[in-house]
N, C-alpha and C positions, 0 to 999 in steps of 0.2 A: 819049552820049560821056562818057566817066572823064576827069578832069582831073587833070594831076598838078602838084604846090608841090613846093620843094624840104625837106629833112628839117631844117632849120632854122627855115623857117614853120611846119613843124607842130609841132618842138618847142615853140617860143614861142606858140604857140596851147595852153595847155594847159588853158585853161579853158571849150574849149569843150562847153557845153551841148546841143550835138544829134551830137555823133560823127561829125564832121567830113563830113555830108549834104550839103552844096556841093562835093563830090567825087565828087559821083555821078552827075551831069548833068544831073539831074530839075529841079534849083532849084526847087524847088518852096518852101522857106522863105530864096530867097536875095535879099537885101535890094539894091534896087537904086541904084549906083551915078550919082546923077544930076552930080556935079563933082568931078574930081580935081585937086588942084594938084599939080605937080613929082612926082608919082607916091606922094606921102607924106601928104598930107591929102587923104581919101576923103568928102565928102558924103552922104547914104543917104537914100533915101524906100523905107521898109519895106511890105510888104505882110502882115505880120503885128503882133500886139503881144507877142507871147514874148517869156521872159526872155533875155539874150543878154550876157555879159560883158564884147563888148567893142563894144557901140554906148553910146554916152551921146549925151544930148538936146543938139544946136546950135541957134539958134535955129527957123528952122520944119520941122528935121530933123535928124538924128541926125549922128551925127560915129564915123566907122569906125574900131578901133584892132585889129581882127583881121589879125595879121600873114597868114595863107591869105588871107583875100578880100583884100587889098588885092595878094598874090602872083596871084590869079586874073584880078582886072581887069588890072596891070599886063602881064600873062602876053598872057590871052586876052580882054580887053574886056571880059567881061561882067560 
């Protein structure tokens, strides 16, 4: 299954490092969402250690600042 964000999250994603591959369905390198609050602060327990623009470390996990995945979980949960 293809997922679609609106052409404004992708704008503002423009530094993404893998070509927008969480659009693809696979999720294969898609960082998982363990706590959202108000739909605007994302939580993340990664299953990779790649480079990634818009995760930075929170304390015992990363803190989401990718406008797509934060459009994807609000979207479709995942």
């Amino acid at each position: 299954m293809k997922y679609e964000v609106s052409e404004e999250a992708r704008r503002a994603t423009s530094k993404c490092l893998s070509s927008f591959s969480c659009l693809t369905g696979e999720k294969l390198d898609l960082c998982a969402v363990e706590k959202c609050v108000n739909g605007q602060v994302h939580l993340l327990t990664c299953r990779h250690n790649g480079n990634c623009s818009y995760r930075h470390p929170f304390g015992q996990g990363d803190l989401c600042m990718c406008p797509v995945r934060k459009e994807l979980f609000n979207k479709y949960q995942i």
